[in-house]
N, C-alpha and C positions, 0 to 999 in steps of 0.2 A: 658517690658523686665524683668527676671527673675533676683534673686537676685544674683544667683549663674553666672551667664552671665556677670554681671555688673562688679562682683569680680574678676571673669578671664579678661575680659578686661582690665581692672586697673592691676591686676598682668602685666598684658602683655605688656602695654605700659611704668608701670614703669620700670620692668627689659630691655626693652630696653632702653628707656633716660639711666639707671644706666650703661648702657655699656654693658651689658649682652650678648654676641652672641645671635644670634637670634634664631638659633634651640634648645638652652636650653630653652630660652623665650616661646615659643609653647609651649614643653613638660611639663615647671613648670606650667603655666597660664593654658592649657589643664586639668593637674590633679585634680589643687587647683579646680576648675569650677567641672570637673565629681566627682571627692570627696563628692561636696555637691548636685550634679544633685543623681546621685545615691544613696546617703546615707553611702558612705563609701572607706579606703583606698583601701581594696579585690575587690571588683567592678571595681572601677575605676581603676586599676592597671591589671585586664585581658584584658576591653575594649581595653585601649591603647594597650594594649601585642597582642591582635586580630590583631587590625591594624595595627598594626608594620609589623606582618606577613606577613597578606594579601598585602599592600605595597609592600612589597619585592618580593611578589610571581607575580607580576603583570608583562606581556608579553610583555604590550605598552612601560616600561620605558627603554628596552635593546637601541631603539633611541636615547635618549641621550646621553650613553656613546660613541656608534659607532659613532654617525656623529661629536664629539667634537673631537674623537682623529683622526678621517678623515682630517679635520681641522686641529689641530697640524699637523701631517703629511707633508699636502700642504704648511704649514707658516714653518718648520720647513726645508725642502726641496730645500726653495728657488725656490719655484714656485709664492709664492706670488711676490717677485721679478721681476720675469719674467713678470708676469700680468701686472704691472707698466712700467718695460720700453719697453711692446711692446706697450701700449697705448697710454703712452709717444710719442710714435716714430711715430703715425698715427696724433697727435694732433698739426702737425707743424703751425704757425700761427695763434693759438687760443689764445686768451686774459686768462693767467693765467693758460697755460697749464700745468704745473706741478701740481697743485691743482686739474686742472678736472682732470688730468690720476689719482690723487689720488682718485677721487671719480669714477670713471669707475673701476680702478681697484678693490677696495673695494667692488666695485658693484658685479663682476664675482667674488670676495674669498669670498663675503655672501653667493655664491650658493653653495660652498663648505665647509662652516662650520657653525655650529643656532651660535657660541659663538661671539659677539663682542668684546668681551675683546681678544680673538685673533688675530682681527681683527687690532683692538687699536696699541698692540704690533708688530705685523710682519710691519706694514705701519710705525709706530714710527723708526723702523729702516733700510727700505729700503727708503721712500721718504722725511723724514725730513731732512737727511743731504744732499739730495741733492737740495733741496728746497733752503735750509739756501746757499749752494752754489752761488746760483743763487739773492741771497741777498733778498727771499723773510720774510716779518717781522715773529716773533718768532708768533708772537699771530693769524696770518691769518695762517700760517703753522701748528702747532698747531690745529688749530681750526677745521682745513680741516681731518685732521686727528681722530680727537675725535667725531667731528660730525659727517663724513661718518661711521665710522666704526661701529653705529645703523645700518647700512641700514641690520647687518648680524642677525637683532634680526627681521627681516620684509621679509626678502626674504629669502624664505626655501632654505635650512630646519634647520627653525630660533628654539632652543629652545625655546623659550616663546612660542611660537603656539605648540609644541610638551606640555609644561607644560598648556596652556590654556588648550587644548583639553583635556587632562587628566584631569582637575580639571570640564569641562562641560560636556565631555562623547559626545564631538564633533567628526567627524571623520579630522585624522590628515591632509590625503590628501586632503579634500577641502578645511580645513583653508591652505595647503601651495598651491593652487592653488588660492585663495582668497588672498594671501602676491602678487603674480607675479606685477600684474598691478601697486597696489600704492606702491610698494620697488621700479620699473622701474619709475615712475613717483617722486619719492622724489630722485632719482639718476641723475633724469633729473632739478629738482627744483636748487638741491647742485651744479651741473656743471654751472648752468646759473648763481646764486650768486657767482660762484668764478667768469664768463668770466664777469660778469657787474662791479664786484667788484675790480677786475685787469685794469679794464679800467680806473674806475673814482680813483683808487688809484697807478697808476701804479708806485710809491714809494713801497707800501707793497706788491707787486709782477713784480718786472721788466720782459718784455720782452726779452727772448733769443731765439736765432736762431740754438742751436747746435744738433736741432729733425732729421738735414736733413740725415743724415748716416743712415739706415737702422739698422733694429735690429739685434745683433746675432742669430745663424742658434740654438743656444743653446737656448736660450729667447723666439724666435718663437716654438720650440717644449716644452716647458717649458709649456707655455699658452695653446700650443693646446691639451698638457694632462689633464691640468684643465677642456677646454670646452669638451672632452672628457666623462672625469666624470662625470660632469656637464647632458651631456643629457643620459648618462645611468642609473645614479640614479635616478633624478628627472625624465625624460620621460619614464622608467621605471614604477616610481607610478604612475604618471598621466595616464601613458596608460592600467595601470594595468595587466601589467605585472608578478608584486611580490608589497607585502603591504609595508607602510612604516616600518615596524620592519624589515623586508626584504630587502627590498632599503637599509636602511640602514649599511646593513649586508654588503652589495655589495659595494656599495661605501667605505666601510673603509677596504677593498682586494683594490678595485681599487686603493684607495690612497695607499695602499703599494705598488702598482707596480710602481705608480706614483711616488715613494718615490725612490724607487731602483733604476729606469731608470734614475732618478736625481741625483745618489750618495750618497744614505746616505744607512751606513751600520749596521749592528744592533745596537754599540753604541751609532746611532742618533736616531733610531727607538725606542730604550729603553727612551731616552730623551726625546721625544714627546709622547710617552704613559704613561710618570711620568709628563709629563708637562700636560697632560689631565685628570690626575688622579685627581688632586690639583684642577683643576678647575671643574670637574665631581660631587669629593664626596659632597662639602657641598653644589650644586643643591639637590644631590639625599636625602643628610638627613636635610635639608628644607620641601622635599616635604614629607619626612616620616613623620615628624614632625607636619605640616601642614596639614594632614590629622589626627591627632589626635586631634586637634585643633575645625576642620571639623565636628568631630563628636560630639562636644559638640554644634558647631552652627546649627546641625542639630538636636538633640536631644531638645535643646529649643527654636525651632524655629524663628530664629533669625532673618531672612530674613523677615520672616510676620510682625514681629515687629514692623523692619525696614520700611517696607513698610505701616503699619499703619500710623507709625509716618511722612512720606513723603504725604501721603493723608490728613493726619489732618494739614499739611502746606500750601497744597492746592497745590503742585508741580503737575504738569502733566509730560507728557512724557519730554519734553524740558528740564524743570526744575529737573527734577528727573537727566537725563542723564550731568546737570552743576553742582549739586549736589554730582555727582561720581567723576569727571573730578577735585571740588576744593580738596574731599578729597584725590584723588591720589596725587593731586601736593603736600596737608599738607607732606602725607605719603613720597614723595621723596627725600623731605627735612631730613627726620630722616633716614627711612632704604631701604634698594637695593631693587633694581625692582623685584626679583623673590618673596622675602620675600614678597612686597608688591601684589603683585599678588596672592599668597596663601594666602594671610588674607583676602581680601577683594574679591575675584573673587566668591567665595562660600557664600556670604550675596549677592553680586552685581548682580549675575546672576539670580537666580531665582526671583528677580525683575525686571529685566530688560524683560524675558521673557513673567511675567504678565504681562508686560505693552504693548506686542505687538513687542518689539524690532525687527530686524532683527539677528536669531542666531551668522551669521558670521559679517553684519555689525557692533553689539556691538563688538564682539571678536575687531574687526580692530578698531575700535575707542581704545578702554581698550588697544591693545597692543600696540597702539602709543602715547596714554597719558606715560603710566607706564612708557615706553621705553622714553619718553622725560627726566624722573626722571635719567637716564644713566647721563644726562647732566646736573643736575640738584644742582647748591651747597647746602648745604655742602658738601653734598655725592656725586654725579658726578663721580663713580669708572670709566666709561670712562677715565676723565680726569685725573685720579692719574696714571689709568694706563699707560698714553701717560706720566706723569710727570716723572715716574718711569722708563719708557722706554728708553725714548730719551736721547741719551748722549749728553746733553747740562745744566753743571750746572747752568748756568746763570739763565736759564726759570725758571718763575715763574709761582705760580697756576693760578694765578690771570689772567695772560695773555692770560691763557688757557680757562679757563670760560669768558673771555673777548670773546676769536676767537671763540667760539662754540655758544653762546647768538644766531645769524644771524642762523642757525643749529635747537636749539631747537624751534625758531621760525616758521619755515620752517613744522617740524612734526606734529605743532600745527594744523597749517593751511592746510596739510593734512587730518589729523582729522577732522576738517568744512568742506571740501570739502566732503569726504566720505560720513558723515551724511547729507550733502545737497545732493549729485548725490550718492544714495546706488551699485549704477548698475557698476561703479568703484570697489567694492569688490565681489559684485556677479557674475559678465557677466563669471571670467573663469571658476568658480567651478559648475554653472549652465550647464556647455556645456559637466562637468564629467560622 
């Protein structure tokens, strides 16, 4: 590896230990590297300026901002509300009910928005207090809450798959038709460890009986505006109807209708497209950023390197692909899952491809390792965000990475599953 490679690296990893936001960290580590790739400041300082441009001019990324602030919208609407206690209301007699309806519900607002961290939020404050009601413990309640709310980073139209695909020149709808099966399958894993876990603890989730009332006529139209949405955006792409820059177009009108029919008038509408903003811009100048970065691991071929150096270890596919998976975990430990996604997805992939991978089964492995990093301490912005959320000052973080541990386990094993039966990520997008 070159020497100029090695230097940006080291810039890169020290300004982040230093604290450094991370999209300065790119741009400064980016220069210092094409500085001495090219031979100088003027070089290096068009290149980046090129791709700055081109970034910005790009069609694919209009998705991210429509389907996040679709998302606010629906959380902001008091539609996620609804989701909960109509699910609530069908789950009478189940061991732990308030926890599955928190993960069903979570399940159906992943369809309507890629952001977990929304996800985090609107669930932190419609099912935590009434969980706590019910006397379930702070750290299963919690838990439920911060670990479901991945499921919106897996089941389209997840961000990360919009950001994968852009960084492999994948197409968007088959990685979200490739999320359906294992998002519905880890929503299915989450529900069964709250009903086993409700059982053998039924201290940290007692039993209640008050599901039997039917839901309001307001609740039930609430959720069926979501599922609504739900099959005209997404079956919309899938059926190819309109693309997803399209879809997504449509769905964030839907959610405004969504929005109105629910009450919220433009000063709430203005609050959820500032609440989308905050969580929008520093995705979009990561990924600018990140592509500057890009072009230095392209220009010295850093991937072949890489993969030199994994051949002279003697790794094969197996070993190469545990290889990826420890340095995600190093990586989640230090900085956030997108950031960690842009650094390594652009070395990680064009290895993975020589070795024969499966395009979309790597993708699915990569977005559920990264995505376990949500949960991951020290960082865990899942978890700070439910800490931040929930108005309970008692809770502590600790509690909360305590309740989520059972959560990131669950994703893991996922991931093993996928890579043993591939036909779990492929079977829907093959049928496109």
């Amino acid at each position: 590896m070159f020497f100029e490679t090695w230097a940006a690296l080291f810039v890169l990893v020290a300004l982040v230990i230093l604290g450094v936001p991370v999209v300065f960290a790119f741009v400064g580590s980016a220069l210092f590297g094409l500085y001495f790739a090219l031979g100088g400041v003027w070089p290096a300082m068009d290149l980046v300026g090129q791709t700055a441009i081109t970034g910005i001019k790009d069609y694919n990324l209009v998705v991210i901002p429509c389907f996040t602030v679709m998302g606010m919208l629906i959380a902001h609407s008091g539609a996620a509300a609804d989701l909960f206690n109509v699910v609530n209301r069908r789950l009478r007699g189940v061991p732990g009910r308030l926890a599955v309806a928190t993960v069903g519900g979570n399940a159906v607002f992943a369809a309507v928005t890629g952001v977990g961290v929304a996800s985090a939020a609107a669930f932190s404050h419609v099912a935590y207090p009434v969980m706590r009601d019910h006397r379930y413990s702070r750290s299963f309640a919690t838990g439920c809450i911060a670990g479901s709310s991945v499921l919106g980073l897996l089941i389209p139209p997840s961000v990360f798959m919009i950001v994968w695909a852009i960084l492999t020149e994948q197409s968007v709808g088959k990685l979200f038709a490739a999320g359906v099966v294992p998002g519905l399958l880890l929503a299915l894993m989450y529900a069964l460890y709250c009903g086993v876990y409700a059982k053998l603890r039924p201290d940290a989730a007692p039993e209640s009986e008050d599901a039997a009332a039917p839901a309001e006529r307001g609740a039930v139209l609430g959720a069926a505006y979501v599922g609504a949405l739900i099959v005209v955006t997404l079956g919309g792409i899938w059926f190819g109807y309109f693309t997803p820059t399209e879809g997504s177009a449509v769905g964030l009108m839907g959610a405004l209708v969504v929005a109105w029919l629910k009450g919220m008038r433009w000063a709430g509408i203005r609050g959820a497209f500032v609440e989308a903003g905050h969580t929008v811009t520093p995705i979009m100048l990561l990924l600018l950023t990140a592509t500057m970065f890009s072009k230095l691991v392209a220009l010295n071929g850093i991937p072949q390197e890489v993969q030199a150096l994994l051949q002279a270890w003697g790794l094969g596919p197996t070993g190469t692909m545990l290889f990826m998976v420890v340095v995600w975990f190093v990586l989640g430990m230090l900085i956030d899952s997108i950031s960690i996604m842009l650094l390594t997805v652009p070395i990680f992939w064009p290895i993975a491809m020589s070795m024969g991978f499966d395009p979309i089964v790597f993708a699915l492995i990569g977005i559920l390792v990264i995505e376990a990093g949500v949960l991951t301490p020290p960082f865990g912005i899942s978890v700070f965000v439910v800490k931040a959320a929930v108005p309970d000052p008692l809770l502590k973080v600790q509690e909360i990475f305590r309740g989520v541990a059972p959560y990131w386990i669950l994703i893991l094993l996922l991931a093993w599953t996928i890579h043993t039966w591939p036909a779990l990520a492929t079977w829907l997008p093959s049928r496109m």
